[in-house]
N, C-alpha and C positions, 0 to 999 in steps of 0.2 A: 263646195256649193251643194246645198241638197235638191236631188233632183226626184221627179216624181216618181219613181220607183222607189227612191229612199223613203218617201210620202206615205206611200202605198203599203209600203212593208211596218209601216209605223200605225197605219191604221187598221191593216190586218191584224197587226198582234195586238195593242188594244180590245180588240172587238173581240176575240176571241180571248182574253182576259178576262172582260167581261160576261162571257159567256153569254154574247148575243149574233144570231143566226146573220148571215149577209141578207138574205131576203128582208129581214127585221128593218134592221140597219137602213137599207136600200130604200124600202117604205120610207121610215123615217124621214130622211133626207129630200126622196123623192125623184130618185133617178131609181134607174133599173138594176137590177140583180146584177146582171150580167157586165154592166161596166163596173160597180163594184169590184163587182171580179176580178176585170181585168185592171182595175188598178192594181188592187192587192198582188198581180200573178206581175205585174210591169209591161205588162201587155197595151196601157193606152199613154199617146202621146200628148193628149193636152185634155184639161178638164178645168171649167172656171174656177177664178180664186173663190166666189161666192158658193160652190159646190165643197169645194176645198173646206172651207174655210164653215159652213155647216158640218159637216163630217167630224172632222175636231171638235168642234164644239159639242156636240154626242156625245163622241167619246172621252170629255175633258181634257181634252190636248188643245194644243194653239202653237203657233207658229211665234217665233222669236227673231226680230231682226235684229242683226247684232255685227260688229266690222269685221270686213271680208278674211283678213287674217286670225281674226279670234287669239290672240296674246301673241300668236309664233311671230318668232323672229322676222326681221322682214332679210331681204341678201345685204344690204347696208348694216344693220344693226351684226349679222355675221363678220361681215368685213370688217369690222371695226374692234368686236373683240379677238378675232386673228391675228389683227396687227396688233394689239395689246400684249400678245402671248409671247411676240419676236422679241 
């Protein structure tokens, strides 16, 4: 699961790809420096999806829902070709 420090580190390195300041950014979006910051740093524990979800948008990022397992095996699909193998 990605969690917002995974977020945060996704949007740090973007923004600094881009070669634009966190103040810049922060303006933009229209929250403050300073929790910018502490997204980037994993420092803040919650922050709206419509905050979120402008930030990406800036930076051409977006968020992707997709099934919880993402292709991996599930323990059933393991157990099954284990007992194949015997």
């Amino acid at each position: 699961m990605l969690s917002l420090q995974d977020i945060g580190k996704e949007i740090q390195a973007a923004r600094k790809f881009q070669n634009m300041k966190q103040a810049e950014l922060a303006k933009f979006v229209g929250i403050s420096r300073t929790t910018l910051s502490d997204l980037e740093r994993g420092r803040i524990s919650e922050l709206g999806y419509v905050k979120i979800s402008v930030l990406l948008a800036v930076l051409g990022l977006d968020l992707k829902i997709v099934p919880a397992n993402s292709g991996r095996p599930t323990l059933e699909d393991l157990m099954d070709d284990n007992q194949g193998m015997e």
